[in-house]
N, C-alpha and C positions, 0 to 999 in steps of 0.2 A: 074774093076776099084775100089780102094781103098777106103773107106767113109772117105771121111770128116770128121774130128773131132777138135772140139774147147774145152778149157777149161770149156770157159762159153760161152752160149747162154742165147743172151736179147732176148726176144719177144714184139715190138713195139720202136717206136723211138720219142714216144712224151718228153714230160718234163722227165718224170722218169728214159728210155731208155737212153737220152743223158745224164742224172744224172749218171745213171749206169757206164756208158760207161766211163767217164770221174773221177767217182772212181777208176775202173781195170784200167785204164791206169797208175793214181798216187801212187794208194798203193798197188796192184798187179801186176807189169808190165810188170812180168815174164808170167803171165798168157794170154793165144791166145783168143781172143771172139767174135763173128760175133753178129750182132741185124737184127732180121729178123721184117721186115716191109711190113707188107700186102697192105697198100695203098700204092701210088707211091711217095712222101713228106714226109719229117718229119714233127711233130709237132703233132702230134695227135690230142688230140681236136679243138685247134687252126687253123689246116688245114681243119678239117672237118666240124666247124659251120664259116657259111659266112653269117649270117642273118644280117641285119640291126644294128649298134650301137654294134655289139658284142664285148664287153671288157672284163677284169680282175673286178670278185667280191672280189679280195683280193688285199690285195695293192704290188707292184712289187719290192721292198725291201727285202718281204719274199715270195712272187713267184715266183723272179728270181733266181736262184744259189750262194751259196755262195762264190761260186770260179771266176762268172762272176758279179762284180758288176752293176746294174741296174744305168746308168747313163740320164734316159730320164728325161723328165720335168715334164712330170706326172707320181703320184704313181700309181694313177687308170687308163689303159690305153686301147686302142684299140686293138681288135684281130692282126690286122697285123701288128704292132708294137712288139705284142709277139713272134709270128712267126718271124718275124727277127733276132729277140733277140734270139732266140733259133737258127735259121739259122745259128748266129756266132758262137754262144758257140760250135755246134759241128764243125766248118770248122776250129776254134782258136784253136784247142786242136785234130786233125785231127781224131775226131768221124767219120766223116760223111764215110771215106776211109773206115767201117768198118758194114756201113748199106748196107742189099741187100734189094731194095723196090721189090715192088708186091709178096713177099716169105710170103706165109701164112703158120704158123703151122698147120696143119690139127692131128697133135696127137702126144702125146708122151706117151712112153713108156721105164720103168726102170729094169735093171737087176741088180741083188744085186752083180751075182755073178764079172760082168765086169765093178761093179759100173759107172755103163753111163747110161745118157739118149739117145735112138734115138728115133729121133725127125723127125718126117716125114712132107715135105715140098712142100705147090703145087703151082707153078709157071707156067703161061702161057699156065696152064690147063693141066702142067705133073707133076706127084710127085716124088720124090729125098727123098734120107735120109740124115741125119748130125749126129753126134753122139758129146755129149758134156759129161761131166765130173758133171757139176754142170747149172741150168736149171732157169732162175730169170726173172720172167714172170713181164715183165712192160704194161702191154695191159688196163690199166685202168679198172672202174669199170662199163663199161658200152656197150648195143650194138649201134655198128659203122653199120649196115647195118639198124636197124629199131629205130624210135623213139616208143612211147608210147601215142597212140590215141583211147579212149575210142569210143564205135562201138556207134555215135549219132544218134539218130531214124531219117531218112528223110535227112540224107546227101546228096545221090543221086540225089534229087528234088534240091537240090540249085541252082542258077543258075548261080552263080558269084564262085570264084576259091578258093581252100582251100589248103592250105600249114604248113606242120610241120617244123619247125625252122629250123629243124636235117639237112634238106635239102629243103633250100632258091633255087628256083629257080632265076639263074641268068639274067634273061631277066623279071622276075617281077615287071611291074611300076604297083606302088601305090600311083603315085602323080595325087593328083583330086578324088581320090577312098575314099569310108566307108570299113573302114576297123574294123573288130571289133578281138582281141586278147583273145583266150581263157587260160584261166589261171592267176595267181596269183603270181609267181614265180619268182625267179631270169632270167631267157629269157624273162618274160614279161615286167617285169619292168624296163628293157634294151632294148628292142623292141618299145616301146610305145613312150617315146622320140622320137625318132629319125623318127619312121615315120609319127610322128604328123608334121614332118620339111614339110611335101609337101603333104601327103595325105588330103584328106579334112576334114576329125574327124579322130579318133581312140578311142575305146570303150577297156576298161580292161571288161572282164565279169570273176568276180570270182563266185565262191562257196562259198568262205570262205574269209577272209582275213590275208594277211601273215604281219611280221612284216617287215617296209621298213625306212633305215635309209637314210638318204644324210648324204655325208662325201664331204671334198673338194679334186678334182682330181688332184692339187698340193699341195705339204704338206710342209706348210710354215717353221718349222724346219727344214724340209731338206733340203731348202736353204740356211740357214741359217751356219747350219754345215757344207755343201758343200763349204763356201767360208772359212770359219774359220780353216778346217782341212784338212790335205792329203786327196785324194780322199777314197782309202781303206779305211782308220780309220773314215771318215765319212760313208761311206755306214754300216760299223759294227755299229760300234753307232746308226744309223737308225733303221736298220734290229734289232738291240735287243729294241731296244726301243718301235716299234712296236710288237715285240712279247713280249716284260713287257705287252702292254697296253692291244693286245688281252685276253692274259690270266688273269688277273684281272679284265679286262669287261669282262669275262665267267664265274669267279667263283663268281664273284658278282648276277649276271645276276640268276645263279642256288641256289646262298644262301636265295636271295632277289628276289624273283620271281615276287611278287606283285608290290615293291617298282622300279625293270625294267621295268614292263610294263606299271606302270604311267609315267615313265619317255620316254621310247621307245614315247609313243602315244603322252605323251606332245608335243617332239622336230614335229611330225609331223603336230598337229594342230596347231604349232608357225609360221609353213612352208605355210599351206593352208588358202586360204581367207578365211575371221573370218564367223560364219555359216556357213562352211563346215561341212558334214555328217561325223566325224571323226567315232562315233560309231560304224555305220554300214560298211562303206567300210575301214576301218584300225584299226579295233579293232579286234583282231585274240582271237579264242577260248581256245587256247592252249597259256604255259608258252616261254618265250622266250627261244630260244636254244632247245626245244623241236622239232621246224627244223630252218635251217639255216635260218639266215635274214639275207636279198633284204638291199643290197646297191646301191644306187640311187648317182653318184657323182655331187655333187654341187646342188642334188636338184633339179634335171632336170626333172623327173616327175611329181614331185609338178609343178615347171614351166608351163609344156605342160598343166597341169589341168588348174590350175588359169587362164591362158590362155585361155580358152576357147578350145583349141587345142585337147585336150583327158577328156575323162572322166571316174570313174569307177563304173560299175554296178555288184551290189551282188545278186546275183538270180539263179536259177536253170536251166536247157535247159530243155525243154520239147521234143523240136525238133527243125528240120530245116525243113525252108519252101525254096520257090523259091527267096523271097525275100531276105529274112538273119534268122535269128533264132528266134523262138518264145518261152517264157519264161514260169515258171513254175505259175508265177503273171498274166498273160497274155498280159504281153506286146509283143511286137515284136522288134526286133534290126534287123535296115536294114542294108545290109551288101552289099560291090562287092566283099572284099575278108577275108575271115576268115583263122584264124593262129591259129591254136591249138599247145599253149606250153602249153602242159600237161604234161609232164616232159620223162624222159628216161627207158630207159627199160634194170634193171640193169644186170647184167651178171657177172660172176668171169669166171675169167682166158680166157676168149673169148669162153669158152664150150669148150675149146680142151681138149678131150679126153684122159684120164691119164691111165694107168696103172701100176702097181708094180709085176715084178716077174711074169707075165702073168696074171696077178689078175687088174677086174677092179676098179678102188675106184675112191670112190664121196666125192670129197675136201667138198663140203658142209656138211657132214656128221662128221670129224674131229673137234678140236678143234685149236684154232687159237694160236700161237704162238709169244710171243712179235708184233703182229699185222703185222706180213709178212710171219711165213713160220705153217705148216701143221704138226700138230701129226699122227706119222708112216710113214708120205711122207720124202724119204731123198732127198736131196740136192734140192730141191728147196724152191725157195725163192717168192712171191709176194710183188711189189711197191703199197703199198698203202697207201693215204695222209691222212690229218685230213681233220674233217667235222668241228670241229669250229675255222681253221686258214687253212693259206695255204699248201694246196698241197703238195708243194717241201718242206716244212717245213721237214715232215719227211718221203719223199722220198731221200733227200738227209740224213737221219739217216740211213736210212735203207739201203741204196746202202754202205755208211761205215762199217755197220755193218757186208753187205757179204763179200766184201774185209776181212777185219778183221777175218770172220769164214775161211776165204777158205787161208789163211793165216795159221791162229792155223793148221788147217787140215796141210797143207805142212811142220810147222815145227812138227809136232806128227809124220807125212808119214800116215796119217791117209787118207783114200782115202771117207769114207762114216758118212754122218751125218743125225742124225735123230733127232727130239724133239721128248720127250715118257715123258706119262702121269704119273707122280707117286704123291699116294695117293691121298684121295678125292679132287675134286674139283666140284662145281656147274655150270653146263652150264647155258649159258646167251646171247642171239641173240646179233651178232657179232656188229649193230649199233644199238643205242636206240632211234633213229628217228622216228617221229611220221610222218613223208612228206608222201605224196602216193606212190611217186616212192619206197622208204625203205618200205613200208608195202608192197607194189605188189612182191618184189623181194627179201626181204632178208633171205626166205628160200632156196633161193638158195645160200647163202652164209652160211661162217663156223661159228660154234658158238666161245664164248671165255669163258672163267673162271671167276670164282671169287677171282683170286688170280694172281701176277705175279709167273713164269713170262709170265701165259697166260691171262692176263687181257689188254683189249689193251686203254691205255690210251693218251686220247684229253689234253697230257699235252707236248709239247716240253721241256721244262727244264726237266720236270723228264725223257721224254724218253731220251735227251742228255745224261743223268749221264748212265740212266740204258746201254744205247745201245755201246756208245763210252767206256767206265772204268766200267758197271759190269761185273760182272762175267758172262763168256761165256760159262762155263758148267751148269750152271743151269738146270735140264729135259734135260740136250742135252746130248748124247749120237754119241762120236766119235768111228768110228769102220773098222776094215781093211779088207774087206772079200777077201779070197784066188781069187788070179787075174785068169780069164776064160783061162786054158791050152785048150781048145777043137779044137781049131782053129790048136794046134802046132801036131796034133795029127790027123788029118783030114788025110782021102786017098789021 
């Protein structure tokens, strides 16, 4: 039997996967592509976190697609609202015809001389091969099988139930229950609300404290423009008007470090009844944008506190007892059910196995290219978002952008593309995130430069210019290796 062969192969079908997918259709369309999806749904994170309150930390203007205008009523919205949202975008534009669910990649492997990837596939516990041309790993930055739970002394002795966000058990009542949340985090701060609606307290227990804005989950302009203009011409207008604002509260934020975090802390203690401990539980040790900040919409954790409903305690774990946790102060926090969001456990390319030419190579060892594809690796590409805006921001850059290479390739007849290093350049860890999750994991990620075009920059407008109208040879290196006769020649 004949292998399979696609143009391009996506790996994953969340945000990026159906981004992908719905580039090669509009601006490659010549081009054959399958997206291989190991869980059984689309929507990747979306389908995979079902915890309590789980929403969008970014607003849906620029999470959503720009080809799919986000017409709900909130900017800040709930996980299954997104997953909808996504549901259409690939059945409107017939992606979905084009997902095979539970097809895990288990490895790829590239030959120079028959410029393809085969990609080895295990389905329903048998493996299959597919052979692609060009390889555009959309699998996010994280593992989907484990979260990230620090080994706490006396977990075992508990005697009430402990759960990781990553995976909400669905038969979990918490109504009447002490619940107490570990972590600080954007899951906490989305968690805590909502189960303060019926549980009987909820306790935030940080380490440290993170910086947490309240935004409003409808965004009064937008109604505004919504009635005033076309639909389309109102969503654009939106969509860049919140990416004007992100990126000016970011570079403000890093110019003026001190002069944000009086202001960050202000808006919070303007939020909390007057004598509130702003100090100690919302005053964070690090500059803002040194890790992402916790949006709270409408205020709703403030809410739950004032309320009496949640509260937050900054303190150490010493252990768990039977009761609930005992503290490093020596307090005790009685608990029935404890939830450690301790955040993720990061991962590149899902660990599938790469090789070149029979040769193994470790992407984390490379340097990073315009922030999606690998030096010496050809023809693949990684979807990977911003950490100070949304996601699809430049997931959808980077999806025009392979279009567009794999394009030039077809009009050169160039069959193989490579980014290669030339002259010095300074390596520099791929994010400069200071959160736990990016220190536990970003040696497993690529490094980047000190220079485009392998510097990867938290800037949309400039990557727009750079990715859609720079120049596309830049370090890149198009090349035609003599196509594999071995086969025509076989006994």
């Amino acid at each position: 039997m004949a292998t399979e062969h696609f143009d391009v192969v996506i790996v994953g079908a969340g945000i990026s996967g159906i981004g992908a997918g719905y580039h090669l259709k509009t601006r490659a369309p010549d081009r054959s592509y399958a997206i291989f999806e190991g869980r059984g749904a689309i929507g990747g994170t979306w389908d995979l976190f079902r915890y309590p309150g789980v929403r969008s930390d970014s607003d849906m203007f620029t999470l959503g697609y720009r080809f799919k205008p986000w017409t709900g009523a909130k900017s800040i919205t709930d996980g299954a609202s997104i997953l909808e949202y996504l549901g259409e975008a690939a059945r409107e534009n017939g992606i979905d015809r084009h997902i095979r669910f539970r097809h895990r990649i288990v490895a790829a492997d590239w030959s120079t001389l028959d410029a393809t990837w085969t990609v080895t596939v295990e389905h329903e516990g048998r493996r299959s091969q597919v052979t692609c041309s060009f390889l555009y790993m959309c699998t996010g930055y994280y593992n989907y099988a484990k979260g990230y739970t620090p080994d706490f002394a006396g977990s075992d002795s508990f005697a009430g139930t402990i759960v990781h966000p990553q995976f909400w058990p669905e038969a979990l009542d918490y109504a009447g229950k002490r619940v107490v949340v570990i972590g600080s985090g954007a899951t906490a701060v989305t968690l805590i609300p909502e189960l303060a609606k019926s549980a009987v307290h909820v306790t935030m227990l940080q380490r440290s404290p993170s910086y947490v804005v309240a935004l409003p989950s409808e965004d009064a302009m937008a109604r505004v423009l919504r009635r005033i203009l076309p639909a389309r011409a109102a969503y654009h207008a939106i969509r860049w008007r919140n990416v004007g604002i992100g990126l000016i509260s970011f570079n403000f934020m890093r110019r003026k470090p001190a002069k944000a975090k009086q202001r960050l802390i202000g808006w919070v203690r303007d939020r909390l009844n007057p004598g509130y401990d702003v100090a100690t539980h919302f005053t964070p040790s690090y500059n803002p944008w040194d890790q992402r900040l916790c949006v709270v919409p409408d205020g709703d954790l403030f809410d739950a506190i004032n309320a009496g409903r949640a509260a937050v305690v900054t303190d150490r774990i010493a252990r768990f007892v039977p009761e609930g946790i005992a503290l490093e102060s020596g307090d005790t926090l009685a608990a029935d059910i404890v939830v450690t969001a301790t955040g993720l456990d990061l991962q590149l390319m899902s660990d599938i196995p790469l090789t070149v030419d029979g040769a193994r190579v470790d992407a984390s060892q490379s340097i990073n290219y315009k922030g999606m594809m690998f030096s010496d690796i050809p023809n693949l590409a990684l979807s990977f978002g911003y950490t100070n805006a949304s996601w699809t921001l430049k997931a959808d850059l980077t999806a025009g952008y392979v279009a567009r290479l794999l394009n030039t390739m077809r009009a050169r007849g160039m069959r193989q593309v490579t980014p290669r290093v030339t002259g010095m350049i300074a390596a520099e860890p791929f994010l400069d995130f200071s959160s736990g999750y990016v220190e536990r994991g970003i040696s497993r990620f690529p490094r980047q430069g000190d220079k485009a075009p392998w510097r990867v920059h938290q800037n949309y407008a400039r990557d727009m210019m750079a990715l859609r109208f720079g120049s596309i040879d830049e370090d890149m290196e198009f090349s035609n290796p003599a196509p594999n006769n071995r086969a025509r020649f076989a006994a």
